[in-house]
C-alpha positions in Angstrom: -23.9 51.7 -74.0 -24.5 49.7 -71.1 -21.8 47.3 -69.9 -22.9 43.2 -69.2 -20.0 41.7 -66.8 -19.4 37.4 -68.5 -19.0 35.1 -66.0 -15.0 34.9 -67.2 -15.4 39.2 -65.8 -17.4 38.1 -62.8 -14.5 35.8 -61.7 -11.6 38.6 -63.0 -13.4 41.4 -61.4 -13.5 39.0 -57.7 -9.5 38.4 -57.9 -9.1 42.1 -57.9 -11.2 42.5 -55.1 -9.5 39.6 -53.1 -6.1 41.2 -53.9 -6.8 44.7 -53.1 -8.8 44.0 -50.0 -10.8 47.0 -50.4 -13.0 45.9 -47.6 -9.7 45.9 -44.8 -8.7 49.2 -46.5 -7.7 51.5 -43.4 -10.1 54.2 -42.9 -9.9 57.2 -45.5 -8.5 55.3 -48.1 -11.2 53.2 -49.1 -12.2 55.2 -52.4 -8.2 55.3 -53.0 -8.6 51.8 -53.1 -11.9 51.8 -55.0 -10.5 53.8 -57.5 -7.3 51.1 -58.0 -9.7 48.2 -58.2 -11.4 50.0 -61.4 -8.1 51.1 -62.9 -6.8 47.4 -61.9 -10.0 45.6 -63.8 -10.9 48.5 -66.7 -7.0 47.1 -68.4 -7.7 43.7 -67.4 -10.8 43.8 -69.4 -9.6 46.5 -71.5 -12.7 48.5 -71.1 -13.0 51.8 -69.2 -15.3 50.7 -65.9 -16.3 53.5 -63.4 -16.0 52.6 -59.5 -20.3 52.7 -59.2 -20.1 49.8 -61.8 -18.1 47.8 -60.0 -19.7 48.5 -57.1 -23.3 47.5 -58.5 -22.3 44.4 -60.1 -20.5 43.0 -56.4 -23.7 43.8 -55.0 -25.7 41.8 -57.8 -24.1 38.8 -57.0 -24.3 40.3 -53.3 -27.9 39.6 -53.8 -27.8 36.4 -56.3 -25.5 34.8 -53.1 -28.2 35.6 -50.6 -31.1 34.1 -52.7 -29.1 31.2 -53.9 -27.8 30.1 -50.4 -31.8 30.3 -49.1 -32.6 27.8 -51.7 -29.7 25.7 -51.1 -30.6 25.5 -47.3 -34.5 24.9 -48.3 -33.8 22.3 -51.3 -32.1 18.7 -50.5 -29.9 17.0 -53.0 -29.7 20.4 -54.9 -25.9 21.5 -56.0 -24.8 24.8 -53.9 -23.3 27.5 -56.5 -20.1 28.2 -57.0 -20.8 31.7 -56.1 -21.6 30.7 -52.3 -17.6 31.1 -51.6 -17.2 33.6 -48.6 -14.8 36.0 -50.1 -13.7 37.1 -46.5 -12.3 33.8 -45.9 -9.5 34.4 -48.3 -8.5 37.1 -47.0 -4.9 36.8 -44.9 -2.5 38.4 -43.0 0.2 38.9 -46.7 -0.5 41.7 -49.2 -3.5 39.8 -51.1 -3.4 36.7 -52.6 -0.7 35.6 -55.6 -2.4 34.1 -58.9 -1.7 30.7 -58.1 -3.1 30.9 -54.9 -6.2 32.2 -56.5 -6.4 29.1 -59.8 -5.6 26.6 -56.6 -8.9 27.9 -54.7 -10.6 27.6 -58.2 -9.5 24.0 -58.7 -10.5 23.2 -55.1 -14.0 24.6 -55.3 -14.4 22.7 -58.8 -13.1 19.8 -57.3 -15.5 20.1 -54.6 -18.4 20.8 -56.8 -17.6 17.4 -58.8 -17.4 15.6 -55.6 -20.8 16.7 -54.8 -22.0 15.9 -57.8 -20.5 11.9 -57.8 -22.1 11.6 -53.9 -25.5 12.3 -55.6 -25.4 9.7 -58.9 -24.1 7.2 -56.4 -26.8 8.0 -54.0 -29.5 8.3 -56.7 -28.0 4.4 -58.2 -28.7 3.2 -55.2 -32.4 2.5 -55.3 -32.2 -0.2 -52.5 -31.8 2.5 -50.0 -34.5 2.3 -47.5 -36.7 5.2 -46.3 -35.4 5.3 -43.4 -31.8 5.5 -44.5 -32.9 8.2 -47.2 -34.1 9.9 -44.8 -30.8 10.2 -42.4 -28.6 10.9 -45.4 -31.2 14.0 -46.2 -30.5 15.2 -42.8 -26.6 14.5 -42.8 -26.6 16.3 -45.9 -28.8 19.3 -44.9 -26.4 19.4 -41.5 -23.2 19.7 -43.7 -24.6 22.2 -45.7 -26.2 23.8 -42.4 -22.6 23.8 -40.5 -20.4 24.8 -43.9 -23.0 27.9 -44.0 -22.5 28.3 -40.5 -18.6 28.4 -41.1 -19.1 31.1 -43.5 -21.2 32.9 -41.2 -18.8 32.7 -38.2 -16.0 33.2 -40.5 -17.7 36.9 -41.5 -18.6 37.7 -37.9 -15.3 37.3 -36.9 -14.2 39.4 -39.8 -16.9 42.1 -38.5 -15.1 41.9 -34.9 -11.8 42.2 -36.2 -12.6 45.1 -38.2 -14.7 46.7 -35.5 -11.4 46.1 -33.0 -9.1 48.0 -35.2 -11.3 50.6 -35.4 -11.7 50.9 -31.5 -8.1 50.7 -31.2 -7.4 53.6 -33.8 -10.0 55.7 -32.3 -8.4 54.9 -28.8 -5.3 56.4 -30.0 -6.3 59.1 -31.7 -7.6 60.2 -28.6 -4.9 59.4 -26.0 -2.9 61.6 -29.1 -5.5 64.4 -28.6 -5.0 64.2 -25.1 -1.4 64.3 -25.2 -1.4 67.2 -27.3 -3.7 69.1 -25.2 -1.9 68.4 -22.0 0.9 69.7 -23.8 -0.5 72.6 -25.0 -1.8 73.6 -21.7 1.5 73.1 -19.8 3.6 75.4 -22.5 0.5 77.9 -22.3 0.7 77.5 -18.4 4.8 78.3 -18.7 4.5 80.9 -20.9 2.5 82.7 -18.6 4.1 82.5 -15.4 7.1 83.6 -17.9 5.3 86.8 -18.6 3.9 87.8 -15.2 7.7 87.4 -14.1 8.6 89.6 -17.2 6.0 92.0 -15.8 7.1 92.0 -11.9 11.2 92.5 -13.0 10.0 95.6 -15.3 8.0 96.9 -12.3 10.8 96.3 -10.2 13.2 98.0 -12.4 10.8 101.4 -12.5 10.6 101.2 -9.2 14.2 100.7 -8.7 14.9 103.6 -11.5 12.3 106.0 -9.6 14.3 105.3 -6.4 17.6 106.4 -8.0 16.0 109.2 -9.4 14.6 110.5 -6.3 17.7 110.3 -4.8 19.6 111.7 -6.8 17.5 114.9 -6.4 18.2 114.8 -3.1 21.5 114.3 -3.4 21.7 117.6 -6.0 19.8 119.5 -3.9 21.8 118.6 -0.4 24.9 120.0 -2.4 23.2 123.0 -3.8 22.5 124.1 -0.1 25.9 123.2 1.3 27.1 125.7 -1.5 25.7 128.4 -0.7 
């Protein structure tokens, strides 16, 4: 049976994401975290949901965003959607985001959208308004929505850099570790053989100095064998 996410799941299924940050997860853990985010939202909803569900849906409303933020930008006097709420920009520096924080950013963004809403009635009321004047609110508007869109874009970018920095900076030190641990290895493989080729000159030095004794020995034996007779 196929699974259709509510609006109410939509929203529930978002807070999970925001509080797991499974985007900022470090690298090799991300379908750890994945895997939380469908145990976290399959008892929320109290239905079992696999990770590639999950996964689909946010890129849905990926996509819904997308075509709803090109309309906005190309309409005037239209309402922008709820959806159009950079998710990035709530992420912060503290282990994800406590539930009031997240019902305050909900009240905002209704409040926001009813503000909207009561700048267009009055606008629309107004029927004196001249052309001209219609006209410069149409572009003040279009520039608000043009610069909040551009907030969300630099907001996102700067994400992008952030995360790309990390990742240059762990990759940096993995590889000073690598070099470390090569230099390492090379001086102890560099010690342990100048330790053997000293092992090997004291042996041949001991023969030699065992075949010396030997020899004279013998000659010491045979000096007194002669003397005896």
């Amino acid at each position: 049976m196929v699974f259709r996410f509510s609006t109410e799941q939509d929203c529930e299924m978002m807070r999970d994401l925001i509080r797991l940050k499974q985007f900022a997860a470090e690298r090799g853990t991300t379908l750890d975290v994945w895997d939380n985010v469908a145990k976290s939202l399959s008892t929320a909803l109290k239905v079992e949901l696999k990770v590639k569900q999950i996964r689909d849906r946010l890129n849905l409303l990926k996509t819904r965003f997308k075509t709803n933020e090109q309309r906005s930008k190309g309409a005037s006097g239209v309402e922008e959607s709820l959806h159009a709420v950079n998710i990035q920009s709530h992420y912060s520096d503290v282990d994800g985001l406590k539930e009031a924080d997240l019902a305050q950013c909900a009240k905002d963004i209704v409040a926001e959208s009813n503000r909207r809403r009561a700048d267009r009635e009055a606008e629309l009321s107004n029927s004196d308004v001249s052309d001209e004047g219609s006209c410069v609110s149409a572009t003040d508007s279009s520039t608000s929505r043009g610069s909040r869109a551009s907030k969300r874009t630099n907001a996102f970018l700067a994400e992008v850099k952030r995360q790309e920095k990390r990742y240059k900076e762990q990759m940096d030190m993995k590889v000073r570790e690598l070099e470390q641990k090569q230099k390492q290895f090379d001086d102890r493989l560099a010690f342990e053989r100048e330790q053997a080729q000293a092992k090997l000159q004291f042996d041949m030095e001991v023969q030699a100095n065992n075949r010396n004794v030997i020899l004279e020995c013998a000659k010491i034996f045979s000096a007194a064998l002669v003397n005896k007779d």
